[in-house]
C-alpha positions as CSV (number, residue, x, y, z in Angstrom):
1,X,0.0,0.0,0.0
2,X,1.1,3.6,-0.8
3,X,0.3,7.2,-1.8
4,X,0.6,10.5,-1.6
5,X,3.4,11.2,0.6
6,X,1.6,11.4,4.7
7,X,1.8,15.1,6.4
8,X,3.7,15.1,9.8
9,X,1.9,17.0,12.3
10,X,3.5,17.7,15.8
11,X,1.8,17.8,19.0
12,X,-1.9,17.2,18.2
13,X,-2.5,15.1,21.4
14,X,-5.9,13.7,20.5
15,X,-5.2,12.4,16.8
16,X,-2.0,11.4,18.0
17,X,-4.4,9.2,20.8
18,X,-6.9,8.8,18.1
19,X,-4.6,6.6,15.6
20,X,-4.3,2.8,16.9
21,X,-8.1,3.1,16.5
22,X,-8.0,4.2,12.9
23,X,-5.8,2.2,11.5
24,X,-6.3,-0.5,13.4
25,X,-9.2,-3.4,13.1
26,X,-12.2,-3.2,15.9
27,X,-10.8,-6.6,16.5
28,X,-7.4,-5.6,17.1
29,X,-5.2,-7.2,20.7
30,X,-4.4,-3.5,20.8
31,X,-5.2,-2.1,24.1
32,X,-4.4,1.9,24.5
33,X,-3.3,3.1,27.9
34,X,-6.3,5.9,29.5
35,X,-6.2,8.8,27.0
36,X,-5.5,11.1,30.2
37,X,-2.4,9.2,31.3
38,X,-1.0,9.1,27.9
39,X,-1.8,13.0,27.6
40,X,0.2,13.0,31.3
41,X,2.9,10.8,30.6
42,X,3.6,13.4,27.3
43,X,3.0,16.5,29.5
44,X,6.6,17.9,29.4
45,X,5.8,20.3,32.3
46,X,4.3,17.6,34.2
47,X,6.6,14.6,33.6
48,X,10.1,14.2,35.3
49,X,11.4,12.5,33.0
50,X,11.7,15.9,30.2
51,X,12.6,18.3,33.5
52,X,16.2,18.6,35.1
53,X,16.8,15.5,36.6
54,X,15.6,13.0,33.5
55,X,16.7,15.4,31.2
56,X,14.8,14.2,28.4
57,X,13.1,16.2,25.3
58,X,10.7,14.5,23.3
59,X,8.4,15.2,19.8
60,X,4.8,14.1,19.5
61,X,4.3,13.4,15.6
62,X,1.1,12.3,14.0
63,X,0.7,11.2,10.1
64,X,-2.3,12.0,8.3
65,X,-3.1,11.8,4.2
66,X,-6.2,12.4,2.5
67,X,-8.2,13.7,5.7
68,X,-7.3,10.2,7.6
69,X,-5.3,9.1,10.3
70,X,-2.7,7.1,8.9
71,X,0.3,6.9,11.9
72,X,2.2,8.3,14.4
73,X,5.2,7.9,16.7
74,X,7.3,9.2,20.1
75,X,10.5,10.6,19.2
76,X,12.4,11.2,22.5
77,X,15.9,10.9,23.8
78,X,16.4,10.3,27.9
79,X,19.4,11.9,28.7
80,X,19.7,10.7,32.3
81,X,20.0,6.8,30.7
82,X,22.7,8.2,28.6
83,X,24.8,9.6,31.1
84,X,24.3,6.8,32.9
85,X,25.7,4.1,30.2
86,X,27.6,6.0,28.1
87,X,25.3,6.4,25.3
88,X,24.4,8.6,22.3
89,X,20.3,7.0,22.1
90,X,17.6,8.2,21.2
91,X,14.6,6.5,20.9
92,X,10.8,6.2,19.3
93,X,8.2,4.8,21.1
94,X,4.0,4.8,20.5
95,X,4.8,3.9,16.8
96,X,1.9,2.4,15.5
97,X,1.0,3.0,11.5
98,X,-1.2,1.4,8.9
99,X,0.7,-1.2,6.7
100,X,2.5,1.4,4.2
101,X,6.1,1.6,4.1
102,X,6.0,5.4,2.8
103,X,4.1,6.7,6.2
104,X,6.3,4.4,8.3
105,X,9.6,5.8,6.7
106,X,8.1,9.7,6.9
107,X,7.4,9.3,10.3
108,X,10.9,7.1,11.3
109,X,12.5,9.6,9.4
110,X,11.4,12.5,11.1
111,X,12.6,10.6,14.8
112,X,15.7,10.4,13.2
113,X,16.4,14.3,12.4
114,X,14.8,14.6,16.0
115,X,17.2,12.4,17.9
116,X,20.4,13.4,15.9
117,X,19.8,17.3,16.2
118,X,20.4,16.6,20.3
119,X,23.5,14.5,19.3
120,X,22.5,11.0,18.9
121,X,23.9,8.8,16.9
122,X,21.4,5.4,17.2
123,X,17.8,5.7,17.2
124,X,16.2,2.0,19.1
125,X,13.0,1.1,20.1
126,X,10.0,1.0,21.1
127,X,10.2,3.0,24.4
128,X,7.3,3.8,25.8
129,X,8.9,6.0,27.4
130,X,11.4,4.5,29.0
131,X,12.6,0.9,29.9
132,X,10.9,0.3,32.7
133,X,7.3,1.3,31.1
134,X,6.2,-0.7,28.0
135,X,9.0,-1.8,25.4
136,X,9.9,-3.8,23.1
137,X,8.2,-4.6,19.2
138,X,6.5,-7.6,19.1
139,X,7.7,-9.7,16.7
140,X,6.1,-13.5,18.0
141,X,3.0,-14.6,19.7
142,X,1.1,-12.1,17.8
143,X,-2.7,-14.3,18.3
144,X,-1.8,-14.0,22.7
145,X,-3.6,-11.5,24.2
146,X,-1.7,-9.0,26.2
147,X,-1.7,-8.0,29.7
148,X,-1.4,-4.7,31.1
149,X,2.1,-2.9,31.1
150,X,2.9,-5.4,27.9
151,X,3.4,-4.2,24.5
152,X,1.9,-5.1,22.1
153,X,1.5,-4.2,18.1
154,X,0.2,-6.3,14.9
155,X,2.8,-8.1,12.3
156,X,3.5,-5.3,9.9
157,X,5.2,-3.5,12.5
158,X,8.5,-5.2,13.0
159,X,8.0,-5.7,9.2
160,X,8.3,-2.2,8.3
161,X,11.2,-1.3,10.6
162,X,13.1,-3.8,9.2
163,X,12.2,-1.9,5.3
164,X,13.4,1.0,7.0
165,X,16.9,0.0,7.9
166,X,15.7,-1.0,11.9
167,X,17.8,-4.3,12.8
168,X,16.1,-6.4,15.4
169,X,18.7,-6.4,18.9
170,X,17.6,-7.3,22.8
171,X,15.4,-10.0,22.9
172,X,12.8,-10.3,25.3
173,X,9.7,-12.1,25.9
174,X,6.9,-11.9,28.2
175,X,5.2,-14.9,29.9
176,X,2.0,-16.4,31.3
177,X,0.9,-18.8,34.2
178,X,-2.2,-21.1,34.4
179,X,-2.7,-20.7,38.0
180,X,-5.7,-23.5,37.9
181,X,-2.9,-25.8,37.6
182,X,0.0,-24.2,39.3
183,X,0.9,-25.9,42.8
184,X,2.8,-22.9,44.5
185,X,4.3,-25.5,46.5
186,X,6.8,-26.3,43.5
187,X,8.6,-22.9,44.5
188,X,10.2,-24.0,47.7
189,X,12.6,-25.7,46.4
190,X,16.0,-24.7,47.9
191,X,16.7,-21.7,50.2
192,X,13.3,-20.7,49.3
193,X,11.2,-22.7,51.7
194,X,13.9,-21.1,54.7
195,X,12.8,-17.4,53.7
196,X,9.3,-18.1,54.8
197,X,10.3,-19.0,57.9
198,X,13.0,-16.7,58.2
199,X,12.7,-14.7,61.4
200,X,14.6,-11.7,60.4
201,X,12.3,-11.1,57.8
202,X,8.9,-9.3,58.2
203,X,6.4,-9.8,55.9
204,X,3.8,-7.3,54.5
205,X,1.4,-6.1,51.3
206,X,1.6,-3.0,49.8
207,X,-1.1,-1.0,51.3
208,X,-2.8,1.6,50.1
209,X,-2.6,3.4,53.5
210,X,0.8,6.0,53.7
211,X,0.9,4.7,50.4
212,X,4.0,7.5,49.7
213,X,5.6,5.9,52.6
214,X,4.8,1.9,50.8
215,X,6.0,3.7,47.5
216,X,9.3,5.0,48.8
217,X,10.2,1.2,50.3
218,X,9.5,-0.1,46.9
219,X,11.9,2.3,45.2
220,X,14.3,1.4,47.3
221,X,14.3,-2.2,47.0
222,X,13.5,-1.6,42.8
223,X,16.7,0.4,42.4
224,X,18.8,-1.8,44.4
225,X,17.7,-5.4,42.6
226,X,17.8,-3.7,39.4
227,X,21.1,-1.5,39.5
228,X,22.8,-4.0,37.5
229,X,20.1,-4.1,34.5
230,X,20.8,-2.8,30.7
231,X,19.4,0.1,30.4
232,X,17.6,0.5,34.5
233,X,18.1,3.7,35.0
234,X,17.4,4.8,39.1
235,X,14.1,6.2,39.5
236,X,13.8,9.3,41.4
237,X,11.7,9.3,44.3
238,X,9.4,12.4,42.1
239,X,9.7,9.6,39.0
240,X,8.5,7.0,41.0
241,X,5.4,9.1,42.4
242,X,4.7,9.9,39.0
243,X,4.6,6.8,37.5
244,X,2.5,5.1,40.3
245,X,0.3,7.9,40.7
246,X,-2.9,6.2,40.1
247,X,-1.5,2.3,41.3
248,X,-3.6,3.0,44.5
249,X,-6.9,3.1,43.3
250,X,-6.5,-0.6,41.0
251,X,-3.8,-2.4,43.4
252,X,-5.4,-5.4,45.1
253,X,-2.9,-5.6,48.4
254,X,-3.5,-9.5,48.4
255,X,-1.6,-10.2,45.8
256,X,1.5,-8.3,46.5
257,X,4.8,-8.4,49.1
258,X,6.5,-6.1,50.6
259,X,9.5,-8.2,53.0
260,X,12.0,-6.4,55.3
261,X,15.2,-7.3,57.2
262,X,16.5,-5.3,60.2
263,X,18.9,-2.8,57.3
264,X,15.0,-2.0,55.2
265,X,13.5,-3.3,52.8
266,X,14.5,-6.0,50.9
267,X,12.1,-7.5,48.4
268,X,9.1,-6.5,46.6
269,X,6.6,-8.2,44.1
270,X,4.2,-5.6,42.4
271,X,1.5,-7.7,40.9
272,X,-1.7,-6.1,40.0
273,X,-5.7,-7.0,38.3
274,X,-5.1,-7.1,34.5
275,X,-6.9,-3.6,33.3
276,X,-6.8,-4.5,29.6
277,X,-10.7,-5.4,29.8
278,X,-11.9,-2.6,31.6
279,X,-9.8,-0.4,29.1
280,X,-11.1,-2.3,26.1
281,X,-14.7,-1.8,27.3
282,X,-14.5,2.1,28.0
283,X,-11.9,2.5,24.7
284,X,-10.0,4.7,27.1
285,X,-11.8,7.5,27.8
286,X,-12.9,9.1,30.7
287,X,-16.8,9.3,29.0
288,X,-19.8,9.1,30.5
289,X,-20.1,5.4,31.7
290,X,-16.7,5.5,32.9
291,X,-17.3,5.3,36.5
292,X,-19.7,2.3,36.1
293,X,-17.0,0.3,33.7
294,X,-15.0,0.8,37.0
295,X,-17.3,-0.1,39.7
296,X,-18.3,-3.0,38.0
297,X,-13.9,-4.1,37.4
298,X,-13.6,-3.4,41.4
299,X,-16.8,-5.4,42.7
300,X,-16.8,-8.2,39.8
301,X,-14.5,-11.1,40.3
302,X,-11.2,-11.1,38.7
303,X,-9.7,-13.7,37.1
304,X,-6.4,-12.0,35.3
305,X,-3.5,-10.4,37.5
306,X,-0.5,-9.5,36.0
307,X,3.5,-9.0,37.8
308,X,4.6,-5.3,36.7
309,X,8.1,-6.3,38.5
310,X,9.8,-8.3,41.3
311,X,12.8,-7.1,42.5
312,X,15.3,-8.6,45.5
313,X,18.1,-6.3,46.7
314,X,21.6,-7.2,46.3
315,X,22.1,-8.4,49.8
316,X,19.5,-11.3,49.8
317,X,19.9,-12.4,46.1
318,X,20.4,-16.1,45.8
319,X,19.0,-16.9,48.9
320,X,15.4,-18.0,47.6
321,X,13.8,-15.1,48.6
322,X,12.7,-14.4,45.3
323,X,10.8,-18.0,45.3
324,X,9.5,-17.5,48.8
325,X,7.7,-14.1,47.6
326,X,6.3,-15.4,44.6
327,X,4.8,-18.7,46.6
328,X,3.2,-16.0,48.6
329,X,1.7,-14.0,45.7
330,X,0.6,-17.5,44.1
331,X,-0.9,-19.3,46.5
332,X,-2.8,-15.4,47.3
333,X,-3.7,-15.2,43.7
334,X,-5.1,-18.6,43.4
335,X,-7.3,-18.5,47.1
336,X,-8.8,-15.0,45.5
337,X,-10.0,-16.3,42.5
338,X,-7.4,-15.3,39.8
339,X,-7.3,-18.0,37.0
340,X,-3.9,-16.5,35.2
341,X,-0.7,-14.5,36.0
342,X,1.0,-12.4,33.2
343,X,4.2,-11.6,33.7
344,X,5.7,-8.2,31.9
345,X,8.6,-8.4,29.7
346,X,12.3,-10.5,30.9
347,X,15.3,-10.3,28.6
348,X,17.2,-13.1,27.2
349,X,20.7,-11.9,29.0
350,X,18.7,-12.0,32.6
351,X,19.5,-15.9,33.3
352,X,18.4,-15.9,37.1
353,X,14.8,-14.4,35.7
354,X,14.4,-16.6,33.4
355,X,15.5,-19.8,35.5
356,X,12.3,-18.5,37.7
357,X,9.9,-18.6,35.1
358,X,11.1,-21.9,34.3
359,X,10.8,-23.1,37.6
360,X,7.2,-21.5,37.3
361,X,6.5,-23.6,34.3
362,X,4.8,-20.2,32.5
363,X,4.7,-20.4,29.0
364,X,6.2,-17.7,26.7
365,X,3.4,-15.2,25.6
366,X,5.1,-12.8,23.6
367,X,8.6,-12.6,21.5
368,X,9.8,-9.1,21.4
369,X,12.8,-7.2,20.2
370,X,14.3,-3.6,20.3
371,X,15.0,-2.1,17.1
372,X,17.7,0.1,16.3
373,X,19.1,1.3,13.7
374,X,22.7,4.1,13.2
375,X,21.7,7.2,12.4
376,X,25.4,9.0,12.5
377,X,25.8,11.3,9.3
């Protein structure tokens, strides 16, 4: 498919929300975040990650021909992640397009002139916005229905990076867990089974009570586990209230741990509901019957929770506490009525993650990959 060449529009916020539901089918696994988070997460006033301390700029670009909606895409570069590894990267995330290689390369094109005028040299993605939000290009596993916090886009995506010079890198994949047959039990193998009956370990949820004091813990215990991570950049303790902003309101404390030693916390599994259906059924708007698409998600049962992270810090890793939390969360999970546990994205080079899932026996939802191409004149 092709035509006349697509006009690139920047910063209309509501076509720019507007376009996975154009050019995508009604029947499509897409599922867009709340349009007034997206418009929040964009807000370069509001967001730390474009102020001082994330030091990130960012263009909004939509692609439109003939009075239609035809793409769009996130050009931004995060300078904090930069500094931090030594990079020149900027990235694109949000790109979603109809099946034309001429609209994908206008609007790839345009991220490139973007990230190279603030002194990049590699444009990679999909960040959306950064690497611990939604990332990755799906590129296997397209017919599995996503979770929330997963990416997901249809096969003519990775397709039509690759016709524009994008070479797949970083695999990743995300998993999922029949929890109708999952014996929690099959975790305490090892040093696990001694963490639950660790006494210098406390055990708690994440409540949403001082919830800023719950958040703080769970930065703490995030940055630590994670420091060593490609591309984990430390969250801020204003980044972290940012991105969890709303998590009180859709957390279900049963299905979460929070565990301290006598030196603070120490490890932390964030598992929430799955709110892909509810978002589905109110297309992401804030309309009119909004409030009763989310009275009836908090008082109906729920049968699909998904793990945004789990994190242990540095000083109890390899010592089974990772497997004692996640007994805790399954055998939770199960006795509330959840039938299936998504778990957001682990990459290939994370061996200890991966050993987990195994030991979980979830089966792999989604192949993904980064995509990156040089972009150095």
């Amino acid at each position: 498919m092709s035509g006349e060449a697509p006009e690139i529009r920047d910063d209309d916020l509501d076509a720019f929300f507007r376009v996975p539901f154009e050019v995508y089918p009604k029947d499509s696994l897409y599922v867009s975040p709340l349009k007034s988070d997206l418009a929040r997460a964009l807000d370069v006033k509001r967001n730390p990650l474009f102020g001082e301390i994330g030091a990130g700029v960012r263009r909004v670009l939509t692609a439109h021909r003939g009075g239609r909606l035809v793409g769009r895409i996130v050009a931004h570069v995060h300078g904090a992640s930069n500094r931090v590894h030594g990079e020149r990267r900027g990235c694109f995330g949000y790109f979603d397009c109809v099946d034309d290689v001429d609209v994908a390369q206008a609007l790839l094109g345009e991220a490139e002139r973007f990230v190279r005028g603030h002194g990049c040299d590699v444009l990679m993605g999909s960040f959306n916005l950064t690497a611990m939000q939604q990332m990755g290009v799906v590129t296997d596993g397209f017919d599995a229905v996503p979770y929330s916090d997963m990416q997901y886009n249809p096969p003519h995506i990775p397709r039509l990076l690759a016709a524009c010079g994008f070479t797949p890198t970083f695999p990743v994949s995300t998993f999922e867990l029949d929890l109708r047959t999952f014996d929690p039990a099959s975790l305490l193998a090892g040093r696990a089974a001694e963490r639950l009956t660790d006494g210098r370990l406390s055990w708690a949820q994440l409540r949403t009570r001082d919830f800023d004091r719950v958040l703080e813990q769970v930065r703490v215990v995030l940055n630590d586990g994670f420091a060593r991570n490609p591309m984990f950049v430390p969250l801020t303790a204003e980044e972290m209230r940012f991105q969890a902003e709303d998590l009180s309101h859709v957390l279900d404390p049963r299905v979460t741990a929070l565990v301290h030693d006598d030196r603070g916390p120490v490890g932390v599994v964030l598992c929430i509901p799955d709110l892909n259906p509810m978002l589905r059924a109110m297309r992401s708007r804030l309309g009119p019957t909004a409030p009763w698409h989310f009275l009836r998600f908090r008082l109906l049962p729920r049968r699909r929770a998904v793990i945004i992270f789990y994190s242990v810090a540095a000083r109890m890793q390899g010592r089974g506490l990772n497997g004692a939390m996640l007994h805790r969360v399954t055998t939770a999970l199960r006795a509330a009525g959840y039938r299936s546990l998504g778990i957001t994205w682990i990459a290939d080079v994370n061996a200890a993650s991966l050993r987990q899932v195994e030991r979980l026996g979830a089966r792999r939802l989604h192949r993904l990959h980064l995509f990156a191409k040089r972009i150095s004149e």
